[in-house]
Structures are given as C-alpha cells and as structure tokens.
C-alpha positions in Angstrom: 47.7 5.8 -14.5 50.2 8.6 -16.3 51.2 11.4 -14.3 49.7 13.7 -16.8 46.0 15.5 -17.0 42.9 12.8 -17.3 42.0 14.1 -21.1 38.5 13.8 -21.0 35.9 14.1 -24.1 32.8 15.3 -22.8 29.5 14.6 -25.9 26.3 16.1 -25.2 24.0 17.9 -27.6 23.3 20.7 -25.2 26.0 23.0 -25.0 25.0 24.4 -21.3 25.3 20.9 -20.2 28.7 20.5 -21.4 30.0 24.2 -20.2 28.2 22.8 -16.8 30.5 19.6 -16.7 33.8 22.0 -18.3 33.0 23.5 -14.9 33.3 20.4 -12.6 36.5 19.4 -14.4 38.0 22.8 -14.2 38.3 22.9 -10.6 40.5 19.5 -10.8 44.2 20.4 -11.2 44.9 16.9 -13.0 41.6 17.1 -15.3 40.8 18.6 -18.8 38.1 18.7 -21.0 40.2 18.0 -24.2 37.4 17.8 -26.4 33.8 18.8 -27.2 31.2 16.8 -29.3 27.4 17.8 -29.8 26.7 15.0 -32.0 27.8 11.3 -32.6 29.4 12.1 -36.2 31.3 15.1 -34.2 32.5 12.3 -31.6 33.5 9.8 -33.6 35.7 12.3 -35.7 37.3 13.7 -32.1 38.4 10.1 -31.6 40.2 9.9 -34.7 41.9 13.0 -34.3 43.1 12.8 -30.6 44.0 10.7 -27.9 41.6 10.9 -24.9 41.3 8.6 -21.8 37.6 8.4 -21.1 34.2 9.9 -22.2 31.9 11.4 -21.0 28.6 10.5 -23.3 25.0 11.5 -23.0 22.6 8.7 -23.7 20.1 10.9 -25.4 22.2 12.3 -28.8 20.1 13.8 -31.6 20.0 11.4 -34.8 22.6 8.4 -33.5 22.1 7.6 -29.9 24.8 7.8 -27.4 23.8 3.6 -27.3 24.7 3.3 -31.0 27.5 5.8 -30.0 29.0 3.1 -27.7 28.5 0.1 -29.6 31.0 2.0 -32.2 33.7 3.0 -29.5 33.4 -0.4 -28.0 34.4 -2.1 -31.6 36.6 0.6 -32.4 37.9 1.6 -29.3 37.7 -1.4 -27.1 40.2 -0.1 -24.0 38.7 3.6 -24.3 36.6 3.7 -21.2 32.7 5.4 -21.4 31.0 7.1 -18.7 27.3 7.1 -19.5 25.6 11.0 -18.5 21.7 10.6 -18.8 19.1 12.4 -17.9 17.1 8.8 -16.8 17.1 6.7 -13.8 19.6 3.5 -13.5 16.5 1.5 -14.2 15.8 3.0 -17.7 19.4 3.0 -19.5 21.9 1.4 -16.8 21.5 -2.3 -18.1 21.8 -1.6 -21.1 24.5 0.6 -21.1 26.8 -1.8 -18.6 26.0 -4.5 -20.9 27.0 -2.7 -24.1 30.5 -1.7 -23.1 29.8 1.4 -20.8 32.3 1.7 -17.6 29.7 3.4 -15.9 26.4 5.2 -15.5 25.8 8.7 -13.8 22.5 10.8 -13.7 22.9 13.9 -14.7 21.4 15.4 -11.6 24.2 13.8 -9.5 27.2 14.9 -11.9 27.5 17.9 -9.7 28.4 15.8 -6.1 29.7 12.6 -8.3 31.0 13.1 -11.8 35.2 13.9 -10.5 34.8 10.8 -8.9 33.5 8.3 -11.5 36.1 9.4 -13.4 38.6 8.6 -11.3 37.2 5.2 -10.0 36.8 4.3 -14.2 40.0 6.3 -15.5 41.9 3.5 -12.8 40.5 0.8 -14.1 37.0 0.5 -12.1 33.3 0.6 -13.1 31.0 3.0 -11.8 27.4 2.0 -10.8 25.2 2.3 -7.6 23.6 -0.4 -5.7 20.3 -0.5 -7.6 22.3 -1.5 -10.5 24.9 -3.3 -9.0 22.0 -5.6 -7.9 20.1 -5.5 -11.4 23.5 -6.5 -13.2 23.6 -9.2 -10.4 20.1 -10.7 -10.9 20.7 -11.0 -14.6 23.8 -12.2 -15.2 23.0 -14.7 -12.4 20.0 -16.4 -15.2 17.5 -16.5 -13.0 15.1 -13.8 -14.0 12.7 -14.0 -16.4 12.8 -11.5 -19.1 11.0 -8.7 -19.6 8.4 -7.9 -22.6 10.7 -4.4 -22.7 14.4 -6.6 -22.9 13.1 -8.1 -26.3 13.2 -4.2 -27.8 16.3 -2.5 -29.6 17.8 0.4 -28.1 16.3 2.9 -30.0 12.9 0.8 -29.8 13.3 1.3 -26.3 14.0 4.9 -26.0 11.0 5.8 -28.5 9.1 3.7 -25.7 10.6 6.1 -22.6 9.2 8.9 -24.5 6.2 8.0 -25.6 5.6 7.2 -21.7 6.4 10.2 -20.9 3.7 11.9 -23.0 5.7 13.0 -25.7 4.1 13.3 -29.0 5.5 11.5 -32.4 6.6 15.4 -33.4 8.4 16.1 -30.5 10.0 12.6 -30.5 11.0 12.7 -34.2 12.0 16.3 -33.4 14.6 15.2 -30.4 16.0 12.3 -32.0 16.1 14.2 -35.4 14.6 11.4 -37.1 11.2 11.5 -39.4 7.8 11.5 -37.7 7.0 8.1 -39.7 10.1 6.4 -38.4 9.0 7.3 -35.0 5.8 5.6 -36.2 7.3 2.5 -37.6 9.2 2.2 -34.4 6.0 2.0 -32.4 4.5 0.1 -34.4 7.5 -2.4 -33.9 7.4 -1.6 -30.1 3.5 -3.0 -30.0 4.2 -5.6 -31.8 7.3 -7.1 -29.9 5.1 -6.2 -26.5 1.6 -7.8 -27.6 1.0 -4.0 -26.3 -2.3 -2.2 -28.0 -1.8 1.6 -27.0 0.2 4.3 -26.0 -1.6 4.4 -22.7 -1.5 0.2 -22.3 2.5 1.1 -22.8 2.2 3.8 -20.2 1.2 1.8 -18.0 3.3 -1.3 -18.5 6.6 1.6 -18.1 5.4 2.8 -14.8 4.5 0.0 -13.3 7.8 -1.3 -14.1 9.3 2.0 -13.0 11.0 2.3 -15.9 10.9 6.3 -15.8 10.9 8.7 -13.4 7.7 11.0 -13.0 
C-alpha cells in the first residue's frame, strides 16, 4: 500500500448520499474522495481521466446498473478494486456482485459504523463480506446447491423482479432505472417466463419467501 491518500471514487445517483459518504472519508487523515459520479457514463469517464484506488458503487444507478457498471471496470479495469453500496440486503445483490468482480458488499445503512473499514480491508488486498454471505459464496461455489428459479434471470431481470416485489409500479420502475415503461414490461414478461411464474403477486411471493428483500 503507498504512503499517500486512499483516492477513492464514490458513484451514486443521489447526491445526499454521496455528500453523506464525503463525510465518513473526511474524518480519515489518509482518505479522499477524489471523484464524484451520479451516473455510469459519468464513472466510466472519471476512470479515464484519473487514477483512483477503489470505488465506491451503488448497485441501483439510473439507466446502466452499478452491475453493468462492474462488469465494465472488471474488463477494463481488472486490478481496480469495487466496493458495492446498496440499499438491499446481502441476500438480494451480494452473490451477484462477489461473483461479478465486486471486492465487497456494504449496506448502505451500515456505511456509517463500516464503510472506513471495508475500504481498508479491500484497498490491502482483502474482500469484504459478512457471514451470511461468506456462507452463501461457500454453498455455491462448493456445487451442491441446487439452483434457484431467480439465478436463471439477468441482472437487470432480477432487479426489475426486487421491485416489482416490492410493490413498485411499471412507472415508478421505468422512472428509477430511467428506462421505458414497455421495457420494464418486456423484462417481466421475460422474468415469468424464465420462472414458469404467472403474476406479480405469485412473484411476490416466491421473493419473500426466499427472503430475497427486506420488508
């Protein structure tokens, strides 16, 4: 690790979130927040302009998701370490994310008591993930478990199905991901289809009882 400041690159489409997290970091003598992104085109341009040593990126990024996000850095970027910020549980994004490329995953509800040090821990080399997923990375890897009717969907397939589960309509969803209501249509179309599911509230169901989301 260099003796200079961590330069961190914090993306998040909320700019209250990311003053929040400048906040953490300021009170680190060896941190900085070295750049800002509020989209994944505003990212990806940061990463050809400067040189940073970790990011921070929030899963749920209007238009291109912070998963599409980190399939680019991973190609592009392969040594450039990503800390996952999301607003889900482990169990709805962790997998994924680990598997993708991501160095860790962190609620945002626990970036307040956590963040300073899943930075360090990944900044050094490490990964950052807590038991729950530890043990889910564990049963998977090992072969043993069967899959899941929800592990055959895409990553945006999959948040579409988080959302609709959590009683958003096709507006809002098309809204938040800044995508067209009939996409958000095809995509659950897609989602039925690859889940021999009928409705949104069979889908509900199948979420929560898989605990999948957090009510």
């Amino acid at each position: 690790m260099k003796n200079d400041n961590i330069k961190i690159l914090i993306a998040d489409d909320h700019a209250i979130v990311r003053e929040g997290l400048k906040q953490i970091v300021a009170e680190e003598k060896d941190m900085i927040v070295a750049g800002e992104a509020e989209n994944v085109a505003r990212l990806l341009n940061l990463l050809q302009e400067k040189v940073f040593d970790i990011i921070v990126l929030d899963i749920n990024m209007p238009g291109r998701s912070g998963m599409e996000a980190l399939k680019d850095i991973k190609q592009n970027f392969p040594h450039l370490p990503v800390l996952i910020l999301s607003m889900f549980s482990e169990d709805q994004y962790g997998l994924r994310a680990i598997k993708a490329g991501a160095s860790g995953y962190l609620k945002k509800a626990s970036a307040p008591t956590e963040l300073v040090s899943a930075i360090r821990k990944i900044v050094t080399g490490g990964k950052y993930i807590n038991q729950s997923l530890a043990e889910k990375l564990a049963d998977n890897f090992g072969g043993a478990k069967k899959e899941m009717l929800h592990e055959k969907l895409s990553d945006r397939e999959y948040q579409i199905m988080c959302n609709i589960a959590l009683g958003k309509t096709a507006e809002e969803i098309a809204q938040d991901l800044s995508i067209s209501i009939n996409t958000v249509y095809t995509y659950r179309t897609r989602i039925f289809e690859k889940m021999s599911i009928r409705s949104n509230v069979e889908l509900t169901k199948y979420v929560l009882q898989n605990k999948l989301i957090e009510i």
